[in-house]
mmCIF file of the N, C-alpha and C atoms, coordinates in Angstrom:
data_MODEL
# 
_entry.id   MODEL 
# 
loop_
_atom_site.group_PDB 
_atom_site.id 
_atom_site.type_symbol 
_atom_site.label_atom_id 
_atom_site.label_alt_id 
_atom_site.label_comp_id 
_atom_site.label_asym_id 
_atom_site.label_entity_id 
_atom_site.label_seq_id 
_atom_site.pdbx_PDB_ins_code 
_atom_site.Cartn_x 
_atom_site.Cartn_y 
_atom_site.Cartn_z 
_atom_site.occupancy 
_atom_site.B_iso_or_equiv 
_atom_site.pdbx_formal_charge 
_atom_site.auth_seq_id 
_atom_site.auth_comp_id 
_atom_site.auth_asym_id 
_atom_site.auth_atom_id 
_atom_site.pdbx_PDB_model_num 
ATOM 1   N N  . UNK A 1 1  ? -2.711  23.462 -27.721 1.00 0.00 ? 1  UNK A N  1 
ATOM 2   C CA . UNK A 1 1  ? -1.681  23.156 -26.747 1.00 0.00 ? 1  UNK A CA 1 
ATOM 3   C C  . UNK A 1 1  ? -0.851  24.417 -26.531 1.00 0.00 ? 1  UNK A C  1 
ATOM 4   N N  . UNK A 1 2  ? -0.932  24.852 -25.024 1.00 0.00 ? 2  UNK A N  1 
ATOM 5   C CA . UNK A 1 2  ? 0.104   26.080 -24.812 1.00 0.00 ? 2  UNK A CA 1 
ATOM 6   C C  . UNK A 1 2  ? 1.222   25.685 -25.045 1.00 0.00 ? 2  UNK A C  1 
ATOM 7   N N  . UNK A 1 3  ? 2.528   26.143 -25.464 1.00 0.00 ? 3  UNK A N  1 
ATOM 8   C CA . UNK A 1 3  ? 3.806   25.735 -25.707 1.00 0.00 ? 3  UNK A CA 1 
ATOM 9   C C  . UNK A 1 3  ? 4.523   25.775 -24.623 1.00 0.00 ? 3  UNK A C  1 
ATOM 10  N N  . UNK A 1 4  ? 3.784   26.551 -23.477 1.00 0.00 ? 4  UNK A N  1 
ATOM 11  C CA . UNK A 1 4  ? 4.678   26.351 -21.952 1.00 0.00 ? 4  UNK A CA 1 
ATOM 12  C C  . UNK A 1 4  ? 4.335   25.463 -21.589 1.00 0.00 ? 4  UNK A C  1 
ATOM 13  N N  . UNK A 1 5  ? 2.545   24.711 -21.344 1.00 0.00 ? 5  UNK A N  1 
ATOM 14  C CA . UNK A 1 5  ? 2.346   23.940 -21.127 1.00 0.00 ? 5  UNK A CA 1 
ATOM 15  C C  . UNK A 1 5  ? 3.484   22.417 -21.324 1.00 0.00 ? 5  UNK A C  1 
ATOM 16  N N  . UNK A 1 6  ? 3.423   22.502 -22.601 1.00 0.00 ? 6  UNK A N  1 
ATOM 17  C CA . UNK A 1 6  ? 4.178   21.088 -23.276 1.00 0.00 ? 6  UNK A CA 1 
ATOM 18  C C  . UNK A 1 6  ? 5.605   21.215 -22.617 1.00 0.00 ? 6  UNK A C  1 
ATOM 19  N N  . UNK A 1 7  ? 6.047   22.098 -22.913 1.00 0.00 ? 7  UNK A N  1 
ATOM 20  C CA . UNK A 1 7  ? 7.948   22.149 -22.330 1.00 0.00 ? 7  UNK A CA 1 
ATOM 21  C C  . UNK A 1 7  ? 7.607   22.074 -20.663 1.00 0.00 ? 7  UNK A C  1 
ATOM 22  N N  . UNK A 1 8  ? 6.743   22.275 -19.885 1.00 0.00 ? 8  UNK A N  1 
ATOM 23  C CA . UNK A 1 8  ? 6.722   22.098 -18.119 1.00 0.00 ? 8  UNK A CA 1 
ATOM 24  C C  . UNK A 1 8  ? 6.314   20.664 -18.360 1.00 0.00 ? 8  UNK A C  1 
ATOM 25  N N  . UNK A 1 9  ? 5.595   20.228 -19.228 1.00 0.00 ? 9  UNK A N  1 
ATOM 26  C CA . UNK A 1 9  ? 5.416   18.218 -19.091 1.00 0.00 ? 9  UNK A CA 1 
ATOM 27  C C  . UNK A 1 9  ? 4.656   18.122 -20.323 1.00 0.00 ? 9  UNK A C  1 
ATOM 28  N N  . UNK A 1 10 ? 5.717   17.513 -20.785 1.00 0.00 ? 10 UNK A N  1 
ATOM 29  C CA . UNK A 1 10 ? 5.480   17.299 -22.114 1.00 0.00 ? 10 UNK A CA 1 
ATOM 30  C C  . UNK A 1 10 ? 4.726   15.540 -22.339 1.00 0.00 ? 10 UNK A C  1 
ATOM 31  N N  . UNK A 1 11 ? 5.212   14.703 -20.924 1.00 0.00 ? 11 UNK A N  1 
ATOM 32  C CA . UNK A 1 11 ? 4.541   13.375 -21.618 1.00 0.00 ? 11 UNK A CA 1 
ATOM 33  C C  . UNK A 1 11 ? 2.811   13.729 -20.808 1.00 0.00 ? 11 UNK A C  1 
ATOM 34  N N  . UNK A 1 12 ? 2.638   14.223 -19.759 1.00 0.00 ? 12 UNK A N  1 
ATOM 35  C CA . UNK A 1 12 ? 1.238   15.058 -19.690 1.00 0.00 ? 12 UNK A CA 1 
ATOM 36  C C  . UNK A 1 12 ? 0.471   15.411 -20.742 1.00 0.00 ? 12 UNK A C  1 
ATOM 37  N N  . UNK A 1 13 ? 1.425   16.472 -21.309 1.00 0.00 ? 13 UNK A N  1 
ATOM 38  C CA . UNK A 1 13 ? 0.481   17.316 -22.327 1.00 0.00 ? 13 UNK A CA 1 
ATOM 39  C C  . UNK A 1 13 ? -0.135  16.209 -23.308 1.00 0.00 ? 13 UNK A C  1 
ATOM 40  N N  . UNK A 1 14 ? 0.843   15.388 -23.710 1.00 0.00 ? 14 UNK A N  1 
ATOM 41  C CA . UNK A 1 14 ? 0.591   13.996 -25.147 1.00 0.00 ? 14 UNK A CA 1 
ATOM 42  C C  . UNK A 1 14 ? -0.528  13.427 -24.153 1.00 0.00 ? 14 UNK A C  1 
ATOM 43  N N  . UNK A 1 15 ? -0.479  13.371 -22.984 1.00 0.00 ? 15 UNK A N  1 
ATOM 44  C CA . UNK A 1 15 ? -1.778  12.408 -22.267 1.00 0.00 ? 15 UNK A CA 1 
ATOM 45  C C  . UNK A 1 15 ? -2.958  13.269 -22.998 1.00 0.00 ? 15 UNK A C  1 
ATOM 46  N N  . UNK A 1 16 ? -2.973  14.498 -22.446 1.00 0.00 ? 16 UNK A N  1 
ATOM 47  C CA . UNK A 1 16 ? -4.048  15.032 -22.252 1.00 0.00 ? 16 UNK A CA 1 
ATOM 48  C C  . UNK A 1 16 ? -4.782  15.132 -24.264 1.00 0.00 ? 16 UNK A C  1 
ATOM 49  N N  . UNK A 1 17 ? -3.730  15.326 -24.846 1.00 0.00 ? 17 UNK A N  1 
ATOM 50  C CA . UNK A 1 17 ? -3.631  15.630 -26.400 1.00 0.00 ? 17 UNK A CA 1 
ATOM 51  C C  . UNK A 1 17 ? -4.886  14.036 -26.936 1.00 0.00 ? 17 UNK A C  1 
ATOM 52  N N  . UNK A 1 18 ? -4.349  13.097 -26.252 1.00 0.00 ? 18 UNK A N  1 
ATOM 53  C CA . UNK A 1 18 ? -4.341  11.298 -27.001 1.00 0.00 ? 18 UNK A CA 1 
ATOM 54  C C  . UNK A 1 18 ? -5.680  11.311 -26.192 1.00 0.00 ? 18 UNK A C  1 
ATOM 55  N N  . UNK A 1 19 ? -6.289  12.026 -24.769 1.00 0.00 ? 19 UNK A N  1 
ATOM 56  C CA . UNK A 1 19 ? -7.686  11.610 -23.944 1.00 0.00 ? 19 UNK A CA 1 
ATOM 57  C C  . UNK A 1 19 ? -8.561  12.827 -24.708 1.00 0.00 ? 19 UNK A C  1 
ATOM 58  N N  . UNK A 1 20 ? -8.085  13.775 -25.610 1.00 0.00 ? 20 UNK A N  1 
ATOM 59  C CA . UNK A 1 20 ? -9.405  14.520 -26.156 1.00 0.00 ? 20 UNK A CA 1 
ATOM 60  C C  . UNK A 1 20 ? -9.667  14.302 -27.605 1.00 0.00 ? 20 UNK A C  1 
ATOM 61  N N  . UNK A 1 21 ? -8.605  13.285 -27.964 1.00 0.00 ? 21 UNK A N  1 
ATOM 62  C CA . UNK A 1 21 ? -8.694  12.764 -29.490 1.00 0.00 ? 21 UNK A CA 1 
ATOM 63  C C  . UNK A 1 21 ? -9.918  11.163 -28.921 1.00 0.00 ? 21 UNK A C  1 
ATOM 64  N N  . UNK A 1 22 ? -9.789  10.822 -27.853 1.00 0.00 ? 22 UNK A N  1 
ATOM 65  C CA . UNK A 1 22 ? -10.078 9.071  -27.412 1.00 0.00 ? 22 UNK A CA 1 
ATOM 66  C C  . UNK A 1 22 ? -9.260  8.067  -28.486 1.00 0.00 ? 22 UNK A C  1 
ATOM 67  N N  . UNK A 1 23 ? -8.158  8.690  -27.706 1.00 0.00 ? 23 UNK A N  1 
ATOM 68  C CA . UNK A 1 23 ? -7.153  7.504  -28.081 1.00 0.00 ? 23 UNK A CA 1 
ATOM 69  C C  . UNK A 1 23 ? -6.289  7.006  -26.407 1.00 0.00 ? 23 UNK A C  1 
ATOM 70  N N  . UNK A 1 24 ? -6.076  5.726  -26.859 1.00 0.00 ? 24 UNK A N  1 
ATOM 71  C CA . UNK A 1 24 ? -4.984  5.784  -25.670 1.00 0.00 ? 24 UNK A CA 1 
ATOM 72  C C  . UNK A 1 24 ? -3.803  6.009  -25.246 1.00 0.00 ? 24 UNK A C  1 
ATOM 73  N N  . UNK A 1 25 ? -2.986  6.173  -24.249 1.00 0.00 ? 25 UNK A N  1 
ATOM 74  C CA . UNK A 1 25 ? -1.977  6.697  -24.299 1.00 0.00 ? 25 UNK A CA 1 
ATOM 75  C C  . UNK A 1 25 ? -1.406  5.980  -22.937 1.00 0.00 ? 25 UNK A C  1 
ATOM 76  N N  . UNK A 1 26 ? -0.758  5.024  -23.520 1.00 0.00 ? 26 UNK A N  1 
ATOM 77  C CA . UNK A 1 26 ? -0.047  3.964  -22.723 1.00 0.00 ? 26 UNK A CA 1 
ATOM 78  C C  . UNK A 1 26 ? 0.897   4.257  -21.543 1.00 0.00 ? 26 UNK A C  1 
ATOM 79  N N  . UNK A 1 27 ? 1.068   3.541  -20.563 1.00 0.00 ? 27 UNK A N  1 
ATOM 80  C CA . UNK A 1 27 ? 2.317   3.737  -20.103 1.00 0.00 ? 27 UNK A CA 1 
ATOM 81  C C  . UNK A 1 27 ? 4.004   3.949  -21.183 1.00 0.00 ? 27 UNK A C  1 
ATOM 82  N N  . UNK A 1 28 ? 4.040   3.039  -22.040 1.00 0.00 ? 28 UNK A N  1 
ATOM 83  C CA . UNK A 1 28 ? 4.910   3.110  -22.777 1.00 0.00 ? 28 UNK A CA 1 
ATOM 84  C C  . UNK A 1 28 ? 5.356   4.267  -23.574 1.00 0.00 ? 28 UNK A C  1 
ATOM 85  N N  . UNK A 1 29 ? 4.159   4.953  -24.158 1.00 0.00 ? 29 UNK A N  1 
ATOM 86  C CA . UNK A 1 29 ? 3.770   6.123  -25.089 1.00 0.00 ? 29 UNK A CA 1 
ATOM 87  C C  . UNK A 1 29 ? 4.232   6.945  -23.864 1.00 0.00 ? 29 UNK A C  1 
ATOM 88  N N  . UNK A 1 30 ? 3.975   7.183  -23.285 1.00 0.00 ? 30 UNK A N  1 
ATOM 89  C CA . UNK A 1 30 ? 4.009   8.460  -22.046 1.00 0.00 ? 30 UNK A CA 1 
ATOM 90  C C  . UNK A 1 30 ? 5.875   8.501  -21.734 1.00 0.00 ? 30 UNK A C  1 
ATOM 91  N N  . UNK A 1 31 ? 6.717   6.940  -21.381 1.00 0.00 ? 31 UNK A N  1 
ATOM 92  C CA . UNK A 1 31 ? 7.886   6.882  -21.384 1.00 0.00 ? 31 UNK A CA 1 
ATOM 93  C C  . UNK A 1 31 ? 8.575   7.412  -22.398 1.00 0.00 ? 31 UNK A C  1 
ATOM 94  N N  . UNK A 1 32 ? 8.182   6.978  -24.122 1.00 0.00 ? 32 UNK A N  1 
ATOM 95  C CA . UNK A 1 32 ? 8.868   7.174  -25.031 1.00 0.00 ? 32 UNK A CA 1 
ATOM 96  C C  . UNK A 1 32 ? 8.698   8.585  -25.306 1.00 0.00 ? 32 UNK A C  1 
ATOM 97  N N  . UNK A 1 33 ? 7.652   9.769  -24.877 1.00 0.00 ? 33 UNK A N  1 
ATOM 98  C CA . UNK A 1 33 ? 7.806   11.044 -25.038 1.00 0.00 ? 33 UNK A CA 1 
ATOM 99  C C  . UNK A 1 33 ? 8.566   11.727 -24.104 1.00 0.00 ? 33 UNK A C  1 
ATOM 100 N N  . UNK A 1 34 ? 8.587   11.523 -22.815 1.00 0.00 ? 34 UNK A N  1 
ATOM 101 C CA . UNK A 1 34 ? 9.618   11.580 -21.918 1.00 0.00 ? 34 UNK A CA 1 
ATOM 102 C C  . UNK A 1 34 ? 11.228  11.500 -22.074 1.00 0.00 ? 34 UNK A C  1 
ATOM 103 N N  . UNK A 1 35 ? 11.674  10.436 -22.668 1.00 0.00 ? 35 UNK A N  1 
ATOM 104 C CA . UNK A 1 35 ? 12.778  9.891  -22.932 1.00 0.00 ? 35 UNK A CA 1 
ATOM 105 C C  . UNK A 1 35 ? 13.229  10.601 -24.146 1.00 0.00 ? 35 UNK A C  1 
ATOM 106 N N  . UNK A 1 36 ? 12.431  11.160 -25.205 1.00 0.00 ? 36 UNK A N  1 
ATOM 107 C CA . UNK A 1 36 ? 13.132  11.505 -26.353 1.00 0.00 ? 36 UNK A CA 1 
ATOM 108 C C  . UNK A 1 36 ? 13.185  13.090 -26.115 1.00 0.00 ? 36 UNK A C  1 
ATOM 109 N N  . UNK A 1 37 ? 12.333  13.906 -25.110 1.00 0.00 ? 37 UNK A N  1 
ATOM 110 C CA . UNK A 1 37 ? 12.751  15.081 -24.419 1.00 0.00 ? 37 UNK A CA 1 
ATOM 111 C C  . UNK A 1 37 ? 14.157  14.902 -24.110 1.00 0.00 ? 37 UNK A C  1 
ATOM 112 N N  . UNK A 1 38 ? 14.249  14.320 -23.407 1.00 0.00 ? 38 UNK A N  1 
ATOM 113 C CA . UNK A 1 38 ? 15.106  13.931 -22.075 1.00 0.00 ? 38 UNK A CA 1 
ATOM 114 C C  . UNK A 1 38 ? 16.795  14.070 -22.856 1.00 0.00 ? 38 UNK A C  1 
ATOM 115 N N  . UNK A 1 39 ? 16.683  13.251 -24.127 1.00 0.00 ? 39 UNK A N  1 
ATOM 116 C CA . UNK A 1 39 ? 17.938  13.190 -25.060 1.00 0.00 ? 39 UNK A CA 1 
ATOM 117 C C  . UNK A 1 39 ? 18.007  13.941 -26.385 1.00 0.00 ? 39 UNK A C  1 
ATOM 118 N N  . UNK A 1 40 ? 17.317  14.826 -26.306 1.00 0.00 ? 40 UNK A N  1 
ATOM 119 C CA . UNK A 1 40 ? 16.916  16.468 -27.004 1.00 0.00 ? 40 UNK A CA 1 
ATOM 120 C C  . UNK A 1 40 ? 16.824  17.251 -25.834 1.00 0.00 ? 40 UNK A C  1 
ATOM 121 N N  . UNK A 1 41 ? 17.348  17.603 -24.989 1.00 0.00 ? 41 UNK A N  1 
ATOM 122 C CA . UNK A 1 41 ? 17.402  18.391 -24.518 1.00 0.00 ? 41 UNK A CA 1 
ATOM 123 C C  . UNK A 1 41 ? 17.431  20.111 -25.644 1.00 0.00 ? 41 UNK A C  1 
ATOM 124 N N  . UNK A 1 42 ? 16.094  21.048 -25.107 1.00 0.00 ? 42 UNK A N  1 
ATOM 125 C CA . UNK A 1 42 ? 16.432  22.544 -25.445 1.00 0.00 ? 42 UNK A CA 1 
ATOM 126 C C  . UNK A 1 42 ? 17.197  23.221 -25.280 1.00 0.00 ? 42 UNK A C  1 
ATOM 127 N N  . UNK A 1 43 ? 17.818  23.557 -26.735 1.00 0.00 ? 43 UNK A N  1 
ATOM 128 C CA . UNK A 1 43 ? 18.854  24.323 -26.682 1.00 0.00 ? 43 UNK A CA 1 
ATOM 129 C C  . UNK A 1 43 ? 20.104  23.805 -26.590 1.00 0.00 ? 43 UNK A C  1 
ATOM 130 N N  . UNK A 1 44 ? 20.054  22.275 -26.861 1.00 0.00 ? 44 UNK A N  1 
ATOM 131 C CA . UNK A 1 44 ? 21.210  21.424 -27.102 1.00 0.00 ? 44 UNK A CA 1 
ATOM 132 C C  . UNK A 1 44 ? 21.920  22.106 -28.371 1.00 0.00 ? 44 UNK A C  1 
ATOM 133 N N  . UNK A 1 45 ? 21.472  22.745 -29.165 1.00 0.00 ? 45 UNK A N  1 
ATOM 134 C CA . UNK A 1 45 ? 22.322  23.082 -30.432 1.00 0.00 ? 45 UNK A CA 1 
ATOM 135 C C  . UNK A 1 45 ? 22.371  24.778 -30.355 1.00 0.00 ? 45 UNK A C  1 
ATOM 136 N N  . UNK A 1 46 ? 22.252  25.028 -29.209 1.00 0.00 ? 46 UNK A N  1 
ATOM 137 C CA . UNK A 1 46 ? 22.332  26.478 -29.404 1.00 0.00 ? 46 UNK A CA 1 
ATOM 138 C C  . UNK A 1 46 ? 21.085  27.562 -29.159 1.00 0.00 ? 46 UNK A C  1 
ATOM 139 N N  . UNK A 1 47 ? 20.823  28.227 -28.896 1.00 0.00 ? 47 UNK A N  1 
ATOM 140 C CA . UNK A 1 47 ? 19.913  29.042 -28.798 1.00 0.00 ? 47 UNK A CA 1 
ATOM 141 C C  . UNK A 1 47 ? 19.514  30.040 -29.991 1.00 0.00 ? 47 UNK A C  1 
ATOM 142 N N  . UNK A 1 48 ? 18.370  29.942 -30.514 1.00 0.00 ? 48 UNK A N  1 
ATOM 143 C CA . UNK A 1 48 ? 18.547  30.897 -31.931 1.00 0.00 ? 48 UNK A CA 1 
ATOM 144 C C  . UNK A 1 48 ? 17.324  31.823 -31.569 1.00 0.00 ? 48 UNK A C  1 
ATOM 145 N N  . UNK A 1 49 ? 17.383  33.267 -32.000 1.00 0.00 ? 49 UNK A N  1 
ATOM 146 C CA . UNK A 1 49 ? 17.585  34.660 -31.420 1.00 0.00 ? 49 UNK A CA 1 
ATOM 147 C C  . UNK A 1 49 ? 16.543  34.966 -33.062 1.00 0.00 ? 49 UNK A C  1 
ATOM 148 N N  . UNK A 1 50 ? 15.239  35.123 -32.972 1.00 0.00 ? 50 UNK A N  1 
ATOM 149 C CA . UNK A 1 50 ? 14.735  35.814 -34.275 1.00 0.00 ? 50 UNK A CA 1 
ATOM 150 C C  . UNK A 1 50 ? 14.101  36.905 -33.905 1.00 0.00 ? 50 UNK A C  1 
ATOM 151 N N  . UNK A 1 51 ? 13.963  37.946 -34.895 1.00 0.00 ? 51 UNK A N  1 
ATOM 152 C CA . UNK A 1 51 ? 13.150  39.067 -34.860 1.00 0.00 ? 51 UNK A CA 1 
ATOM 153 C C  . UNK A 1 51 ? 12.274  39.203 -35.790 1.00 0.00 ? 51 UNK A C  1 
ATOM 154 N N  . UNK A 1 52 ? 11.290  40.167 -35.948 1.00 0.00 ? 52 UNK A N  1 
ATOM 155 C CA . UNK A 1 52 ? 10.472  40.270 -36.963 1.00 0.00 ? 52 UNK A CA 1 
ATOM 156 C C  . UNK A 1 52 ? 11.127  41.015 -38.202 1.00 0.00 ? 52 UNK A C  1 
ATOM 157 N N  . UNK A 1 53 ? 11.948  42.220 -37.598 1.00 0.00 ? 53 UNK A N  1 
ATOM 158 C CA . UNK A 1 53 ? 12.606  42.867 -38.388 1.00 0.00 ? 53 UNK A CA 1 
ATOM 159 C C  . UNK A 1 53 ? 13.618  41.897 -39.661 1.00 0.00 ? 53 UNK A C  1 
ATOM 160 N N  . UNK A 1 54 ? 14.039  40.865 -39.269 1.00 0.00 ? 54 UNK A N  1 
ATOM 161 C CA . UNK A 1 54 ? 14.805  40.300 -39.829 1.00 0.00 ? 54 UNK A CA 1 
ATOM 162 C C  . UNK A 1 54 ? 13.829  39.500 -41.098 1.00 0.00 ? 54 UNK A C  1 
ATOM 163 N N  . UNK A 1 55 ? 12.402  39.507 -41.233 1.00 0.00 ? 55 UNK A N  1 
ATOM 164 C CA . UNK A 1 55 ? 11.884  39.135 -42.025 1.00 0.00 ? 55 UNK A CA 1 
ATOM 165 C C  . UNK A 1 55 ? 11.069  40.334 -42.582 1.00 0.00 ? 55 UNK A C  1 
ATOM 166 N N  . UNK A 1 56 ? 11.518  41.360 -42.653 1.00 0.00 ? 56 UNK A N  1 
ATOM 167 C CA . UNK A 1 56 ? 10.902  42.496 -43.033 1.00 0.00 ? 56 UNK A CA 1 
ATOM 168 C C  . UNK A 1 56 ? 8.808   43.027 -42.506 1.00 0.00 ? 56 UNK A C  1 
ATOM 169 N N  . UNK A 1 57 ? 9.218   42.655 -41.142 1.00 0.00 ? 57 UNK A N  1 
ATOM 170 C CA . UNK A 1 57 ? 8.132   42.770 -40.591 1.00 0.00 ? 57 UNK A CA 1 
ATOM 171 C C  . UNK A 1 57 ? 8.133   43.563 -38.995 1.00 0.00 ? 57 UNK A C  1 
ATOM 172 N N  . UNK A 1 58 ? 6.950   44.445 -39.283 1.00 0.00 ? 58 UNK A N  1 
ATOM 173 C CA . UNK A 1 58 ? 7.164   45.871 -38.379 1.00 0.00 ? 58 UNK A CA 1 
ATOM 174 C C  . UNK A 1 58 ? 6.604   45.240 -36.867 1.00 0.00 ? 58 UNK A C  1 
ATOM 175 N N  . UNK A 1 59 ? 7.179   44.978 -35.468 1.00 0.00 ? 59 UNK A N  1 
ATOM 176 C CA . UNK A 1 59 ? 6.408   44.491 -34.807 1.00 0.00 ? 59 UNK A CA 1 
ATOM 177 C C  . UNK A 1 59 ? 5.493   44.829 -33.791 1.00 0.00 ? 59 UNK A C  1 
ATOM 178 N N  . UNK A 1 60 ? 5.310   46.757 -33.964 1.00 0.00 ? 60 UNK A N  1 
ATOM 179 C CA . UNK A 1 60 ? 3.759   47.325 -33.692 1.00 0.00 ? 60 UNK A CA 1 
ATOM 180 C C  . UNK A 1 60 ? 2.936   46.523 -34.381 1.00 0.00 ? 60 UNK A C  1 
ATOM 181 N N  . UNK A 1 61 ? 3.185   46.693 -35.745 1.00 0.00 ? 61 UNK A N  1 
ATOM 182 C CA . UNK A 1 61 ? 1.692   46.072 -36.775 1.00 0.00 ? 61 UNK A CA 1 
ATOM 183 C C  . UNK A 1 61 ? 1.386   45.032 -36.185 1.00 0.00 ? 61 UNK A C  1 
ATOM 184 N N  . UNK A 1 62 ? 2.646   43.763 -36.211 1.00 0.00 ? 62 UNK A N  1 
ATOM 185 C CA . UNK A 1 62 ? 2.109   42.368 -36.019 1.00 0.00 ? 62 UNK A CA 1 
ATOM 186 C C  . UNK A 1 62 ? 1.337   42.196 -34.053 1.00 0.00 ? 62 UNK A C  1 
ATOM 187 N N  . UNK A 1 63 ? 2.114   43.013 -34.000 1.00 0.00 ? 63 UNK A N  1 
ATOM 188 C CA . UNK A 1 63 ? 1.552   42.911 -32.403 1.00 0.00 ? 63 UNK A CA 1 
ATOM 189 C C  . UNK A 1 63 ? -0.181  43.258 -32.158 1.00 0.00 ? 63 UNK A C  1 
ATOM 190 N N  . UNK A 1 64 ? -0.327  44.240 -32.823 1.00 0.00 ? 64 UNK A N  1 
ATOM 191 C CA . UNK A 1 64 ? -2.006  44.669 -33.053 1.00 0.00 ? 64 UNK A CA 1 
ATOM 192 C C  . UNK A 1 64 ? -2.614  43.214 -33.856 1.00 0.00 ? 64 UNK A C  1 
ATOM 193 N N  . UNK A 1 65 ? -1.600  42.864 -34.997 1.00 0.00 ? 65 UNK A N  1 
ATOM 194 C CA . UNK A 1 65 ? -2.502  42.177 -35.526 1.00 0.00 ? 65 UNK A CA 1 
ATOM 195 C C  . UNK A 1 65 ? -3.224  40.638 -34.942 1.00 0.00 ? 65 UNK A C  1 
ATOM 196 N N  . UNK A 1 66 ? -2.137  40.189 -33.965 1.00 0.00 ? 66 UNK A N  1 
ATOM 197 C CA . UNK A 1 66 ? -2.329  39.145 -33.341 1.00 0.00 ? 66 UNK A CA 1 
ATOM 198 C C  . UNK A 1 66 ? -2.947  39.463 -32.576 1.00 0.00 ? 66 UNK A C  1 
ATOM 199 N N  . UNK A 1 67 ? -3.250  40.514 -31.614 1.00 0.00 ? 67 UNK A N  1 
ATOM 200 C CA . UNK A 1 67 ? -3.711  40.860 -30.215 1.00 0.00 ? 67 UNK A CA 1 
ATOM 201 C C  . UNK A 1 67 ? -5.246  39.754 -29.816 1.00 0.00 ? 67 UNK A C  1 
ATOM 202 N N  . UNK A 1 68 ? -5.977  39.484 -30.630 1.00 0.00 ? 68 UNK A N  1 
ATOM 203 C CA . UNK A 1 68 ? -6.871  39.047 -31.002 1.00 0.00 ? 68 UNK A CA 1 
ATOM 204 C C  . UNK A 1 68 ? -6.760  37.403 -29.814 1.00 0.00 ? 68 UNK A C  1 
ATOM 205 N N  . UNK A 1 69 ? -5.521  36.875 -30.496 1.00 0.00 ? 69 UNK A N  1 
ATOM 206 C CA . UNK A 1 69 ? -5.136  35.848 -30.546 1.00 0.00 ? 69 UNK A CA 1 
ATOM 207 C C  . UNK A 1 69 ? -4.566  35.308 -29.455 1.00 0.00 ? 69 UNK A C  1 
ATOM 208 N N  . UNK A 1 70 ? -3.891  36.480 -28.491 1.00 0.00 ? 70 UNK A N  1 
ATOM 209 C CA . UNK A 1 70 ? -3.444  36.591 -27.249 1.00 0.00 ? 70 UNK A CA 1 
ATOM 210 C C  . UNK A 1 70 ? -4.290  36.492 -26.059 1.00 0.00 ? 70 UNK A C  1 
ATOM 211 N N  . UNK A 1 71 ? -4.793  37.774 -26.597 1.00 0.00 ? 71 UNK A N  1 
ATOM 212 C CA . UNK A 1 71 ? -6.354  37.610 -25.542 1.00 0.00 ? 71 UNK A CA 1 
ATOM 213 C C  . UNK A 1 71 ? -7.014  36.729 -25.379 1.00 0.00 ? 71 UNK A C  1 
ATOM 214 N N  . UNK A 1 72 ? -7.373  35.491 -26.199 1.00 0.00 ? 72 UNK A N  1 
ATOM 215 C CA . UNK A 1 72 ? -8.635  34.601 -26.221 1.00 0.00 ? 72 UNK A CA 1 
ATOM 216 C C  . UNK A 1 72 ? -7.641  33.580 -25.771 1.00 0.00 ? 72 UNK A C  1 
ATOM 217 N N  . UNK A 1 73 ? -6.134  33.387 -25.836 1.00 0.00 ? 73 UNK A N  1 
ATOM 218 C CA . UNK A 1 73 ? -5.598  32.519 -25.487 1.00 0.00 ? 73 UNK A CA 1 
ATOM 219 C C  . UNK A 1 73 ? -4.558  32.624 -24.316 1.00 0.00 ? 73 UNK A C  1 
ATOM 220 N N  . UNK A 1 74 ? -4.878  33.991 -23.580 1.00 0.00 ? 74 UNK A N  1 
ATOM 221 C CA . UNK A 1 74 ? -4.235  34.375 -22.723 1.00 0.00 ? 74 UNK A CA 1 
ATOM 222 C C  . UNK A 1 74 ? -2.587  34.701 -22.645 1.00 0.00 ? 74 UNK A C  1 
ATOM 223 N N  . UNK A 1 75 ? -2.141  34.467 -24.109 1.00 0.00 ? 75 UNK A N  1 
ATOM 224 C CA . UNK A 1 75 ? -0.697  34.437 -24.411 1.00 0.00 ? 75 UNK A CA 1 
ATOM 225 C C  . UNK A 1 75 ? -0.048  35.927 -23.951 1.00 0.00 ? 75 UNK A C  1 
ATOM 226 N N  . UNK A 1 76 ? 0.675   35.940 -22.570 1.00 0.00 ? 76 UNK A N  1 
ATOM 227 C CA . UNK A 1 76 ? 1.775   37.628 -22.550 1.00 0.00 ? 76 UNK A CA 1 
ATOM 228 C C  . UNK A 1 76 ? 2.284   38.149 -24.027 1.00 0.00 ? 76 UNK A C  1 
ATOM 229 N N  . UNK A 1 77 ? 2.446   39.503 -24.033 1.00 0.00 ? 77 UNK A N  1 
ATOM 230 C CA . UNK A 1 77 ? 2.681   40.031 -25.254 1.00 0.00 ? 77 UNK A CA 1 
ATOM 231 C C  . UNK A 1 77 ? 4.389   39.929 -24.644 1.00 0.00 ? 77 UNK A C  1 
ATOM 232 N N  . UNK A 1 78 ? 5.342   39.793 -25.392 1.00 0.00 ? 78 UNK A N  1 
ATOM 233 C CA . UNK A 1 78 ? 6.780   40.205 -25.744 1.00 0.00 ? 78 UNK A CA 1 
ATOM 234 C C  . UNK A 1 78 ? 7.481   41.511 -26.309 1.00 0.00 ? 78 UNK A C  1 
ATOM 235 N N  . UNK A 1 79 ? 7.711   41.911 -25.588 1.00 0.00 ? 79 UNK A N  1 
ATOM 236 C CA . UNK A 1 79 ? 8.404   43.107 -25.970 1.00 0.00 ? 79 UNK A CA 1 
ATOM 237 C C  . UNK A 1 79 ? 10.416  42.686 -26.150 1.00 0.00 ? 79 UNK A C  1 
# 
């Protein structure tokens, strides 16, 4: 699951998540993921700001090291 994907439609994404498991995914199920977005709103508690540096990690290295991971999953690199 892309993580932009889920935050642009998140009771979608649970569709699509529950039709490649073959499970179902109700009208109800689809409301109740909707609704608990909806009253969690992102960034209701603030916005929190991490770096690599702050965990003693260089982020040339990690950037090479993931690159792998980006590519096959199309993820933009962050600078």
């Amino acid at each position: 699951v892309r993580y932009a994907d889920l935050v642009a439609d998140p009771g979608g994404t649970a569709g699509r998540i529950y039709a490649a498991l073959g499970w179902r995914f109700t009208s109800a199920l689809r409301h109740a993921v909707v609704d608990y977005v909806a009253i969690k709103p992102r960034g209701a508690r603030g916005v929190h700001h991490y770096s690599l540096e702050e965990f003693g990690l260089d982020p040339a290295v990690e950037r090479d090291r993931f690159a792998f991971y980006r590519d096959h999953f199309g993820v933009a690199e962050e600078r």
